[in-house]
MDTraj code that builds the backbone (N, CA, C; nanometers):
import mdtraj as md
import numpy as np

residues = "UNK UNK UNK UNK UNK UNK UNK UNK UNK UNK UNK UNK UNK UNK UNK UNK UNK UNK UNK UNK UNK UNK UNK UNK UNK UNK UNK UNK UNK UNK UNK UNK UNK UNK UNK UNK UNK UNK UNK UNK UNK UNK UNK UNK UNK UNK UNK UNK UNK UNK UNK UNK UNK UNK UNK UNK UNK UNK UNK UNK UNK UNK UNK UNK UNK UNK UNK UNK UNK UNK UNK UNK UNK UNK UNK UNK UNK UNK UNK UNK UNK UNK UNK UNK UNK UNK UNK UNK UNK UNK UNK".split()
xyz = np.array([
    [19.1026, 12.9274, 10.8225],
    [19.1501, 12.8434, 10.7133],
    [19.0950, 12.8921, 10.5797],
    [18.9814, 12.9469, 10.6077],
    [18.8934, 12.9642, 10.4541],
    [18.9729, 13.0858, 10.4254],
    [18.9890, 13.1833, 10.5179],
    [19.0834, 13.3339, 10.4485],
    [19.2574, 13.2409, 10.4220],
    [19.3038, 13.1667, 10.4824],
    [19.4333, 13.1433, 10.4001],
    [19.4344, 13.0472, 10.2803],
    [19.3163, 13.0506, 10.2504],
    [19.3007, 12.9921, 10.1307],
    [19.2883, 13.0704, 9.9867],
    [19.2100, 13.1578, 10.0521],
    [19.1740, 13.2906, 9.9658],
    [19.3287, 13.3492, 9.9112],
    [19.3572, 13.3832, 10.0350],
    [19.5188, 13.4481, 10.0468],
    [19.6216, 13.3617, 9.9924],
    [19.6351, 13.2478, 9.9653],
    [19.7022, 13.1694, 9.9004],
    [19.7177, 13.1263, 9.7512],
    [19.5996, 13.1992, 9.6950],
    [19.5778, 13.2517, 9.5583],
    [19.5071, 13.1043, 9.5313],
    [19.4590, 13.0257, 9.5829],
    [19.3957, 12.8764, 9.5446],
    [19.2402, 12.8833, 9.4980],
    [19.1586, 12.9907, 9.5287],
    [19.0779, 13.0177, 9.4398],
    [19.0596, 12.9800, 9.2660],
    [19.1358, 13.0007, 9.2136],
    [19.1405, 12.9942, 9.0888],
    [19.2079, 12.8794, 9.0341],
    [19.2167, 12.7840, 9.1127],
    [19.2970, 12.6139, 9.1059],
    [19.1433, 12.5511, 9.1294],
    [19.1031, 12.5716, 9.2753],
    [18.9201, 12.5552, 9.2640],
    [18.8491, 12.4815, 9.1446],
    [18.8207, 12.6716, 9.0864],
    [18.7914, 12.7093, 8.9983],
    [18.7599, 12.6342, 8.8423],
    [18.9199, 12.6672, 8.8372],
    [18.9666, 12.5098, 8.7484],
    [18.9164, 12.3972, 8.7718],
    [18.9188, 12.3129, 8.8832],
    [18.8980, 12.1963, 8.9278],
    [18.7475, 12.1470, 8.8682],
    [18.6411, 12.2722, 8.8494],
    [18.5260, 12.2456, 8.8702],
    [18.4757, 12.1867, 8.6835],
    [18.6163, 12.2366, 8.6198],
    [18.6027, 12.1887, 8.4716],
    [18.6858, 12.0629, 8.4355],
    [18.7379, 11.9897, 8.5310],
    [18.7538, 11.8575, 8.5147],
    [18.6761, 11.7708, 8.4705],
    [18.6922, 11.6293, 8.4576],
    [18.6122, 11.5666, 8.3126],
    [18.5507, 11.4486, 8.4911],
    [18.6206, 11.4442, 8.5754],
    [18.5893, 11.3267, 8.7103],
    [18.5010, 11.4059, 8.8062],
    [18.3967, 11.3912, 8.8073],
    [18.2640, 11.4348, 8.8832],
    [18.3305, 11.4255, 9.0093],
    [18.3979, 11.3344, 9.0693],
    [18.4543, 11.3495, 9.2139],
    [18.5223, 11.4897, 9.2732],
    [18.6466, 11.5038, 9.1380],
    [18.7273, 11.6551, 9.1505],
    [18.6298, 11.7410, 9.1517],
    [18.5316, 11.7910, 9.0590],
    [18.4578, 11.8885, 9.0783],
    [18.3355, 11.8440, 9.1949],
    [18.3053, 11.7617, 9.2624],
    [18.2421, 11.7587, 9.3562],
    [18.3437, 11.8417, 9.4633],
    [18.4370, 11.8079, 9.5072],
    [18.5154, 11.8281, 9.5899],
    [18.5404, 12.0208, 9.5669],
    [18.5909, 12.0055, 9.4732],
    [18.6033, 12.1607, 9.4526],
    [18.4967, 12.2781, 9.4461],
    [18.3521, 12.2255, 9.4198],
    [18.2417, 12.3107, 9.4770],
    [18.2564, 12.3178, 9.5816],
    [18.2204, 12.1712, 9.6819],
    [18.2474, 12.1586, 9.8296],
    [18.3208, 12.2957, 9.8844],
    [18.4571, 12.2945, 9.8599],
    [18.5486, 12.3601, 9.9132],
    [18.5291, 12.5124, 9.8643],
    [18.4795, 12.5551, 9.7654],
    [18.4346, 12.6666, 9.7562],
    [18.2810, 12.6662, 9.8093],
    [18.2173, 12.6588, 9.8555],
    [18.1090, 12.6529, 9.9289],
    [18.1416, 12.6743, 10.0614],
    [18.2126, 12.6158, 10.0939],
    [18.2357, 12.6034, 10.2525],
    [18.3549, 12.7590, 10.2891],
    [18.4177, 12.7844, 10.1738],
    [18.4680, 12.8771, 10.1836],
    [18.3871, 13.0257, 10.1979],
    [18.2717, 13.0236, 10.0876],
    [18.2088, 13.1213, 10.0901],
    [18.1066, 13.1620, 10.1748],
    [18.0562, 13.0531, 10.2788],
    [17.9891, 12.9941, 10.3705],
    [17.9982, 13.1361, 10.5153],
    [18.1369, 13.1381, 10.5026],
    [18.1534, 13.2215, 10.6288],
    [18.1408, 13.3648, 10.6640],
    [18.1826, 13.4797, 10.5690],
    [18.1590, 13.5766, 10.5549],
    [18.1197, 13.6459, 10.4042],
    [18.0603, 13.7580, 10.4248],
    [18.0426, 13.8217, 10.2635],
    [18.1765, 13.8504, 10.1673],
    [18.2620, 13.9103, 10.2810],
    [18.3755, 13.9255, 10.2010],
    [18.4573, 13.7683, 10.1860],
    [18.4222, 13.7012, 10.1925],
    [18.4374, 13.5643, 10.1668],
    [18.4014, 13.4993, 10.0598],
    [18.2454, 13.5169, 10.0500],
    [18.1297, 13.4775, 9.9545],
    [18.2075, 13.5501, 9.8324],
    [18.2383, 13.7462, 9.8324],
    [18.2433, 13.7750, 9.6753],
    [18.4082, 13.7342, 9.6771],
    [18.4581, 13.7143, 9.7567],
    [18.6151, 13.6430, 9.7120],
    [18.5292, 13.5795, 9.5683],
    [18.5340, 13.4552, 9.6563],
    [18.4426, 13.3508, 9.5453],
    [18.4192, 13.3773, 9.4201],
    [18.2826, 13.4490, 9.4439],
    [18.2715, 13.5248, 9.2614],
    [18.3274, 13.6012, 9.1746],
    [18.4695, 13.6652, 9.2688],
    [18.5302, 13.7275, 9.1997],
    [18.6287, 13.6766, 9.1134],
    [18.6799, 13.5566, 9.1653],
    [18.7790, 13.4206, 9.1023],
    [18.6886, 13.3621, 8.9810],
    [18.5506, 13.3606, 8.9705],
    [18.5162, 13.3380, 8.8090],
    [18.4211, 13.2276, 8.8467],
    [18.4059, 13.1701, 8.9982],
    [18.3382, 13.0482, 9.0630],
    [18.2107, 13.0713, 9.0290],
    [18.1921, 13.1369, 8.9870],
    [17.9765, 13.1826, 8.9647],
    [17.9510, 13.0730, 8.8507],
    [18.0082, 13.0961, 8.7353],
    [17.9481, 13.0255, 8.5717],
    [17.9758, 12.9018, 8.5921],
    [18.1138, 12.8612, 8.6780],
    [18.1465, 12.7152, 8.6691],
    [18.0402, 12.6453, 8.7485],
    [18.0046, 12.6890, 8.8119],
    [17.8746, 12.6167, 8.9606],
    [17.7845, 12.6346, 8.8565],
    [17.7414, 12.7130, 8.8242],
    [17.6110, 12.7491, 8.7647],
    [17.6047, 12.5815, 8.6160],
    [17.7459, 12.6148, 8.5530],
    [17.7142, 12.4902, 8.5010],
    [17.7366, 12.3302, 8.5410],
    [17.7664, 12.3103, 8.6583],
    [17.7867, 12.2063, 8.7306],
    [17.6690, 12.1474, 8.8095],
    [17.5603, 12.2630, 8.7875],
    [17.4110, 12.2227, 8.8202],
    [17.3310, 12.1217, 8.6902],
    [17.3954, 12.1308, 8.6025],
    [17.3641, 12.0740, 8.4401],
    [17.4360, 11.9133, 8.4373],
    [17.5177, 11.9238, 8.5659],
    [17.6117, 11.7670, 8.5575],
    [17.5275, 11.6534, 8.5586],
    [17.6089, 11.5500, 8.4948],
    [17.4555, 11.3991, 8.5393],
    [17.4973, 11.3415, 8.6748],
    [17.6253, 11.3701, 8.7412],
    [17.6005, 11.3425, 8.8743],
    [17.5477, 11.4036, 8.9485],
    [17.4771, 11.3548, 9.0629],
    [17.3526, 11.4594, 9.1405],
    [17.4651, 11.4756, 9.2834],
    [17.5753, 11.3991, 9.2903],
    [17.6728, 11.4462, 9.3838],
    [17.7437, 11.6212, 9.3778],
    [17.7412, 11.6451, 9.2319],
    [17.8182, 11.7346, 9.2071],
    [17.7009, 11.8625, 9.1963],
    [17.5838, 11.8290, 9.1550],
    [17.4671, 11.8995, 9.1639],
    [17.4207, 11.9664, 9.3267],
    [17.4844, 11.8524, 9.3900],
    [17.4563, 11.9129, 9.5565],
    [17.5362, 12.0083, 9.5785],
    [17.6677, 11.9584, 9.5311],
    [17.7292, 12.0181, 9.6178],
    [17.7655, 12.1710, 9.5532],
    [17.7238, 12.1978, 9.3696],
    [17.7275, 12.3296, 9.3531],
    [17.6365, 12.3874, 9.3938],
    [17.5308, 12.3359, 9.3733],
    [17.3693, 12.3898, 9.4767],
    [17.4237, 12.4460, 9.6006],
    [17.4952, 12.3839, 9.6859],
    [17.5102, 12.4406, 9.8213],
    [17.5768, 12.5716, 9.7958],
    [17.7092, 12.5294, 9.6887],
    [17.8113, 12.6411, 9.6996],
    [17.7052, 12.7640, 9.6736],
    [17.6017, 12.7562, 9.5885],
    [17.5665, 12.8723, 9.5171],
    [17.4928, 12.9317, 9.6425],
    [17.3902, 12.8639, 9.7243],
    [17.3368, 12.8964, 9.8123],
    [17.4382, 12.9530, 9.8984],
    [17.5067, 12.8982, 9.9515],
    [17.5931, 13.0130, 10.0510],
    [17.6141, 13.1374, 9.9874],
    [17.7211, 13.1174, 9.8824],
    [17.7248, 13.2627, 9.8812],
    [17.6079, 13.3742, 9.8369],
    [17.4965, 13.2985, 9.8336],
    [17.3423, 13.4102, 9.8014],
    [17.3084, 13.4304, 9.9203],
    [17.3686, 13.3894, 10.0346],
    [17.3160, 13.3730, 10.1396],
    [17.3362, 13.5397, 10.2436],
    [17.4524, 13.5826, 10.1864],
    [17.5177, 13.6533, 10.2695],
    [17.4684, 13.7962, 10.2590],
    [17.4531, 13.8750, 10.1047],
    [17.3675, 13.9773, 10.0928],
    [17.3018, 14.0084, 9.9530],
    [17.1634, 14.1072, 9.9432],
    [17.1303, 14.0921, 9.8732],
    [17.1905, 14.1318, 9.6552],
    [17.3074, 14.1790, 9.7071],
    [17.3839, 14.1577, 9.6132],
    [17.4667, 14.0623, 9.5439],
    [17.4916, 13.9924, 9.6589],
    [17.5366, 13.8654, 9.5967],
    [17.4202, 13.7863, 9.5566],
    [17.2951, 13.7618, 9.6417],
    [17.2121, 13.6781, 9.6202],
    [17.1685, 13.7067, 9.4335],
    [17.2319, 13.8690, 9.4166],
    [17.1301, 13.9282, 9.2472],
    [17.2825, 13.8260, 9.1521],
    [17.4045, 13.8072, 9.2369],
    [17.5173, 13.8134, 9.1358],
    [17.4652, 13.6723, 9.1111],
    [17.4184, 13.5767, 9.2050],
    [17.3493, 13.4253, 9.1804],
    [17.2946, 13.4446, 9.0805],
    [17.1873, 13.4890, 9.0742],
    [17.0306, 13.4958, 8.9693],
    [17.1125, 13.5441, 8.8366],
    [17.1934, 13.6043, 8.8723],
    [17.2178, 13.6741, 8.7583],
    [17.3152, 13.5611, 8.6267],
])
top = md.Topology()
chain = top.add_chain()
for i, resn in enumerate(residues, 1):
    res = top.add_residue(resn, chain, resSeq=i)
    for name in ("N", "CA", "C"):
        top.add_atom(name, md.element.get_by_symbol(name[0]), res)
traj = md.Trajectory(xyz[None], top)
């Protein structure tokens, strides 16, 4: 499911989602990019390659701590997978 998602060009709808003004949508849309990037590396830099890095990164700055989890997670997975992605995190 996570590769026909990729393949479905919905990455970058995500993406979007995560700059909505309703903490729920962008909860949901980390979620789902998290869980996407969760599974393989070539999975994970899908992810960062769609632009998902800066939007998480500032969704850690949100005042909901729902949406704070759940970019936290996203970010952690995909650092998870190798140590290049883990530098594209930090970075």
């Amino acid at each position: 499911l996570a590769q026909a998602v990729v393949d479905s060009g919905a990455l970058e709808a995500l993406v979007l989602c995560l700059e909505e003004f309703d903490p729920s949508v962008k909860e949901a849309a980390a979620w789902a990019l998290g869980y996407i990037a969760s599974h393989t590396p070539e999975l994970a830099q899908a992810v960062v390659d769609s632009g998902a890095l800066e939007a998480l990164v500032l969704c850690l700055e949100e005042f909901d701590p729902s949406v704070k989890e759940a970019a936290a997670w996203a970010l952690g997975y995909i650092a998870s997978h190798t140590p290049e992605l883990a530098q594209a995190v930090v970075d």
